[in-house]
NUFI-105763 format. One line per field, with one value per residue (C-alpha): x, y, z. Coordinates in steps of 0.5 Angstrom, whole numbers, plus 2048, in hexadecimal, padded with zeros to 3 digits. Layout:
# NUFI-105763
u = [X,...]
v = [Y,...]
w = [Z,...]
//
This chain:
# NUFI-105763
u = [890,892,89A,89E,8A4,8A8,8AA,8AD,8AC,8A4,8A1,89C,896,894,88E,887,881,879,87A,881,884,88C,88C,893,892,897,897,899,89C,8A3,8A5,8A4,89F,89B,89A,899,894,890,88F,88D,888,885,886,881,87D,87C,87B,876,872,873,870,86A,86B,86C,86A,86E,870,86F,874,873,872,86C,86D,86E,86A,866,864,861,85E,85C,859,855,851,84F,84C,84A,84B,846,841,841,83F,846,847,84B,850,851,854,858,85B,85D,85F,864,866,865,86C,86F,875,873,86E,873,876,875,86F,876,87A,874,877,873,878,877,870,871,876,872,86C,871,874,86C,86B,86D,868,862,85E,85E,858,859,860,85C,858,85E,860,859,859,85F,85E,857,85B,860,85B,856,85C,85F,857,857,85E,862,866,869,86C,869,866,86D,867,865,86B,86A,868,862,863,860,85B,857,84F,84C,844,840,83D,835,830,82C,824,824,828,823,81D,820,824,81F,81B,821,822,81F,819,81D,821,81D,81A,820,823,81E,81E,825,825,81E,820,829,829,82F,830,831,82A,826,828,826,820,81A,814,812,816,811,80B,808,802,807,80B,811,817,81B,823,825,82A,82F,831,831,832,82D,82F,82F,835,836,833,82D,826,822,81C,81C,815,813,812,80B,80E,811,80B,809,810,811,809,80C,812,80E,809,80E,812,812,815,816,81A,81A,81F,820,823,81F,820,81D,824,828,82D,834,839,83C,836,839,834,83A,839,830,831,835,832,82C,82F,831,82A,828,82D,831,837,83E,83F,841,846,845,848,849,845,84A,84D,855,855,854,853,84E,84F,84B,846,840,83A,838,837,83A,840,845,84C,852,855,850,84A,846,840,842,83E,83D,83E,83B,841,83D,83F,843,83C,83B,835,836,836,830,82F,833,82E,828,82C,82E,828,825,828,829,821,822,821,824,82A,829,823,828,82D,826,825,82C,82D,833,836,83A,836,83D,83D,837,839,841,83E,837,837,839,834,82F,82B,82F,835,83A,836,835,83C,840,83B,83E,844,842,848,843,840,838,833,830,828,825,821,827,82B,832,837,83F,843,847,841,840,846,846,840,83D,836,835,832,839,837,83C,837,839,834,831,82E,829,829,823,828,825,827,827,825,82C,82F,82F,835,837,836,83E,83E,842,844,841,843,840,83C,836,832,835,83C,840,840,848,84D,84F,855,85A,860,866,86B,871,876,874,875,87C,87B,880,87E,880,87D,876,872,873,86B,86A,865,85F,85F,85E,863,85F,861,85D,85A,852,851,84E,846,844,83E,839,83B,835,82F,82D,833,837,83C,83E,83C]
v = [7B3,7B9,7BC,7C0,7C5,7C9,7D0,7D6,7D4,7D4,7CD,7CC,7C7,7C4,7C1,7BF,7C2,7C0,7C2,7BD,7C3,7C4,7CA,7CD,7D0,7D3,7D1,7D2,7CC,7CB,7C4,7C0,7BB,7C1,7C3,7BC,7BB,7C2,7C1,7B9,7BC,7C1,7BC,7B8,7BD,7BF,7B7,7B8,7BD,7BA,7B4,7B8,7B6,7BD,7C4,7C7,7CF,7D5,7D7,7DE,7DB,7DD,7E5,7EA,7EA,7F1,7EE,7E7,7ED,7F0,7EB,7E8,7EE,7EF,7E7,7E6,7EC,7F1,7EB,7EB,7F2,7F4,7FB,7FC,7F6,7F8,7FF,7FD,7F7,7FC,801,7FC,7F6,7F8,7FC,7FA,7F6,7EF,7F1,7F3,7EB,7E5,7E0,7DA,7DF,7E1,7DC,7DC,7E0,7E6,7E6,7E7,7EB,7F0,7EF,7F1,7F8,7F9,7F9,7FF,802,7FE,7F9,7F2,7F2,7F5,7F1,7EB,7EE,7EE,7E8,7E6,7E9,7E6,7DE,7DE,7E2,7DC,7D6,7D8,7D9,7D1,7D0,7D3,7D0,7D7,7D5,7CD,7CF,7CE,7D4,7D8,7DC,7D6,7D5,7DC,7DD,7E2,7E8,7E8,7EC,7EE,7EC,7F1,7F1,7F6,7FC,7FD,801,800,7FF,806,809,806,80A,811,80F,80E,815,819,816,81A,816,814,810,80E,807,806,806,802,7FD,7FC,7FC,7F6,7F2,7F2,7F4,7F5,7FD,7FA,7F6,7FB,800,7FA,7F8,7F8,7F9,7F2,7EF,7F2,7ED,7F1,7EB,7E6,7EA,7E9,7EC,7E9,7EB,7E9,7EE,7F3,7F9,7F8,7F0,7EB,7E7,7EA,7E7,7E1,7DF,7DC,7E0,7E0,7E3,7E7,7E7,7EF,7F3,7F5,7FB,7FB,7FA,803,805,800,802,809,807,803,80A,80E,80C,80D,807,7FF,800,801,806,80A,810,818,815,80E,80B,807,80B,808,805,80B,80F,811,80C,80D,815,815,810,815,81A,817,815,81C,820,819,81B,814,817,816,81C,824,827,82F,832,83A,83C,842,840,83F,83E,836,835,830,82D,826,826,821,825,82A,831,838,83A,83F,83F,841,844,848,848,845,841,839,835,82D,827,821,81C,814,80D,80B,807,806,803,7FC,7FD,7FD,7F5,7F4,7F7,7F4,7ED,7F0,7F3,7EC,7E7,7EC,7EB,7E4,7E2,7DB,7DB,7D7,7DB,7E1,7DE,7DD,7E4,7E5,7E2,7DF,7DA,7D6,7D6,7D7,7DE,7DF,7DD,7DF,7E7,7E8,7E2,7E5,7EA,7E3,7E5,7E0,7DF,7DA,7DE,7D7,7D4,7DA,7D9,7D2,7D6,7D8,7DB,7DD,7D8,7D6,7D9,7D5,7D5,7D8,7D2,7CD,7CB,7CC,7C8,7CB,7C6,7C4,7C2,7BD,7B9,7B9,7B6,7BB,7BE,7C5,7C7,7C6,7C0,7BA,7B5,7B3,7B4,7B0,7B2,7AE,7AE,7B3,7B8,7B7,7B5,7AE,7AD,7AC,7A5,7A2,7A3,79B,79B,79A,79A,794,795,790,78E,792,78D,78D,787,789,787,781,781,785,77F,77E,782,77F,782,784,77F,782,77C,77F,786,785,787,784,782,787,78B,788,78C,791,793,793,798,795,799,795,796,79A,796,790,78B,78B,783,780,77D,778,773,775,77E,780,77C,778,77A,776,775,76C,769]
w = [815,819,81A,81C,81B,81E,81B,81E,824,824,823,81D,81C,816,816,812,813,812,80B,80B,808,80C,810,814,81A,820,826,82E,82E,831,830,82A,82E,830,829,827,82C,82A,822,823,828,822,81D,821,823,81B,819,81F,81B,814,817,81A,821,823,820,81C,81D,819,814,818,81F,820,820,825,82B,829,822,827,82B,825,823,829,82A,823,823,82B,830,82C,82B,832,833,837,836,83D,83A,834,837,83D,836,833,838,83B,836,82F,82E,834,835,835,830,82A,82D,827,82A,82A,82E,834,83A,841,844,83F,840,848,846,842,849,84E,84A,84A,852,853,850,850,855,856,853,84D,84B,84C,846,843,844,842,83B,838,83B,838,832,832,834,82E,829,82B,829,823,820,820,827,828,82E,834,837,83B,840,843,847,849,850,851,856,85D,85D,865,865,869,869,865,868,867,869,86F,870,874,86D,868,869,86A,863,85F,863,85F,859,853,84F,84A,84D,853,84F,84D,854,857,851,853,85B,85B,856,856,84E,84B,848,841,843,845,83E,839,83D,839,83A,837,83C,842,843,849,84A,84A,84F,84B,847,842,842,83A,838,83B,837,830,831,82F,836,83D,841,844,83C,83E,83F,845,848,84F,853,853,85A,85C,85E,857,853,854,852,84B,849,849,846,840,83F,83E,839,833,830,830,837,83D,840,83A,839,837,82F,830,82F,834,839,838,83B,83E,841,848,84D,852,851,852,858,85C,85A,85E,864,865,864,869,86E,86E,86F,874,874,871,86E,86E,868,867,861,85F,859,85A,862,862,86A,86B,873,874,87A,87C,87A,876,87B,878,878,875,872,876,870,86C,872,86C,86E,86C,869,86C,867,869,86A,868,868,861,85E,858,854,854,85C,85C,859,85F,864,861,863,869,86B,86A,86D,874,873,873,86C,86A,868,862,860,860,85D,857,857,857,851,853,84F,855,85C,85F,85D,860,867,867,865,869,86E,873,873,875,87B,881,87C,880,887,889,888,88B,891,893,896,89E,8A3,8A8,8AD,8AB,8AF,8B5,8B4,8BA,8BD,8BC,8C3,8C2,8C5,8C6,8C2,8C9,8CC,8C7,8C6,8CE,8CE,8D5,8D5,8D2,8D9,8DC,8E0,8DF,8DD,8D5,8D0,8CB,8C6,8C2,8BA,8BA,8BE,8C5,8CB,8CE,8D5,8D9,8DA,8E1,8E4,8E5,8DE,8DA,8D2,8CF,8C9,8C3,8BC,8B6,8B2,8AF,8AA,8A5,8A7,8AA,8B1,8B3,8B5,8BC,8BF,8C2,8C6,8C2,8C3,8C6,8C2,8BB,8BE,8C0,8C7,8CC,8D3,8D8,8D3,8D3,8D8,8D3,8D0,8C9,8C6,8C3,8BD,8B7,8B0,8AB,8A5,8A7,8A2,8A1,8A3,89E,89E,8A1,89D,8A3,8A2,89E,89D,898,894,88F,893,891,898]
//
């Protein structure tokens, strides 16, 4: 049984451990019964463990969070083919101060501690990914019996991060694009813009995946990877227009790809797609502007302006040279202007969303719903401010004269309009309208009204010659139904 003693001021707890060995630990405790209570609380918790109703931890509590790091990237994240997590892990986390901290030791609070002291100089986005690297790290670690605590980034709440709507090319870009590309990019960026694949997709492309009489392409890898994204291989329907550029892709390379480099190899990872899509909008002329810069060496003056007329330095006299200012696209843009393209087009949603490849449909709509032709045109077009306008052969009768009931024409004979919306023929003039009881066969016929009686009022005598109004109280209740209100109806007779 677990004690206690005093000694020096600090309390100590004597207690067994799952292997039933005593241990004596010093604790915080400034009372005997707090001290009591903290070492009957690890006695359980160690008899919990030697019964087997809870793991028991690791002698060396699991490690440090680089050595969980560590070994998460060589047994997952390098099968996954990330290289930009491996690098942005070992840039933030492995050596920093929560990664020299013992796994037992990492607390929510030290996880959001460690993400807040890197917004300063990272996105939102970018400290989600953080967050990202180390939960999956932790949650894999509980999988595997190398961490028996529940995960401490769970309770760490992700940063908000601003949705903004890709940028794209438009239909007037494309053809002007593709005219300034060099050959040997040009299937490729057409491969790209009319069937939406990934950069990493189109580089292992094979040509074995091409099936131009079935009109189709299969997407079964991604790089170096076996599997594309998403884990699953799929099938994009080809282009007509596409058929022109893959046949001269496929006879001109001299291996088993099909966008390969000079030497047959693949072209790697890190080849500047971003740098050969500029490049092109600016020979294409899809630019916002110009900077015009001075070319003597040491001046440095450049001067922005919309176009690209000659000028000259105002320091040196030389002739500046204008530099095509485009939008910051890059590659992967391109697979959101063939989404965009298509639905401005009209194509179903859920066929982009197949094009797409998009795992959840939700993504399809929440990125490139809006660009559905008459998206929420109709709703927003319920609002009206401003008076209908009248049809040209329709009479328009002033809302004054209506309720008065008087001729449009001015006479002072009243008006009474049919159903159809003509005019009846007017009434004879000994003719004196009597209000009727509403009924119909369907209902019981309305009782008989009887004159108030002025005892139930409270009404004096000098004061009978007072007139009541006949307006009825509001809150009346229905009369019930009658055994002859509704023809042959159940009613007991």
């Amino acid at each position: 049984m677990a004690s206690v003693y005093l000694k020096r001021g600090t309390w100590y707890l004597s207690f067994r451990d799952a292997n039933g060995r005593w241990r004596v630990k010093a604790s915080t405790a400034k009372t005997k019964t707090e001290a009591r209570r903290l070492a009957e609380e690890i006695e359980r918790t160690f008899d919990r463990q030697a019964r087997g109703l809870e793991p028991a931890e690791l002698a060396d509590g699991g490690g440090t969070v680089d050595d969980l790091m560590e070994w998460w990237i060589e047994k997952f994240l390098r099968k996954a083919g990330s290289d930009t997590g491996e690098s942005s892990i070992r840039k933030h986390i492995i050596g920093s101060g929560l990664g020299k901290a013992r796994l037992v030791e990492v607390t929510p609070g030290k996880v959001d501690l460690f993400l807040s002291e890197k917004e300063d100089g990272l996105s939102a986005r970018s400290v989600n990914h953080l967050r990202g690297y180390l939960s999956r790290a932790f949650t894999m670690a509980r999988r595997m019996e190398k961490f028996v605590r529940p995960n401490p980034v769970a309770d760490v709440p992700k940063r908000k991060v601003v949705k903004r709507l890709p940028d794209y090319l438009r239909a007037h870009e494309v053809p002007p694009l593709l005219a300034a590309l060099k050959p040997k990019w040009k299937p490729l960026f057409a491969t790209a813009l009319y069937t939406g694949m990934r950069k990493g997709e189109l580089f292992a492309l094979q040509k074995s995946d091409v099936d131009l009489n079935a009109g189709l392409i299969l997407v079964s890898r991604s790089h170096d990877r076996d599997i594309p994204k998403g884990g699953r291989v799929e099938a994009i329907p080809i282009n007509s227009e596409l058929t022109t550029y893959l046949k001269k892709a496929i006879a001109a390379s001299p291996s088993e790809l099909v966008f390969p480099d000079e030497r047959g190899k693949m072209l790697p990872k890190y080849t500047a797609m971003e740098e050969v899509l500029r490049r092109a909008m600016r020979r294409a002329g899809i630019v916002t502007g110009y900077v015009h810069k001075c070319r003597r060496k040491g001046c440095g003056h450049h001067e922005p302006a919309p176009d690209a007329n000659p000028r000259r330095c105002p320091v040196c006299k030389f002739k500046l040279f204008p530099v095509g200012q485009v939008r910051k696209l890059r590659f992967h843009h391109l697979r959101h202007t063939t989404a965009s393209l298509l639905l401005m087009q009209g194509a179903d949603l859920a066929a982009v969303q197949r094009i797409m490849r998009h795992q959840d449909p939700r993504i399809t709509t929440e990125v490139y719903g809006h660009l559905a032709p008459g998206y929420l045109k109709k709703e927003i077009d319920r609002l009206r401010f401003e008076p209908a306008p009248a049809a040209q052969d329709a009479t328009v009768i002033p809302i004054s004269a209506a309720v008065a009931g008087s001729d449009p024409s001015g006479s002072d004979q009243p008006v009474h309009l049919s159903a159809g919306g003509a005019s009846e023929p007017p009434l004879p003039a000994d003719f004196h309208a009597v209000a009727a009881p509403f009924s119909t066969r369907f209902l019981p016929n309305p009782p008989t009204a009887h004159a108030p009686s002025t005892r139930r009022l409270g009404i004096s005598k000098g004061r009978r010659g007072v007139e009541l109004s006949g307006r009825e109280d509001l809150n009346l209740r229905p009369f019930g139904p009658e055994p002859n209100a509704l023809p042959d109806c159940a009613t007991p007779r």
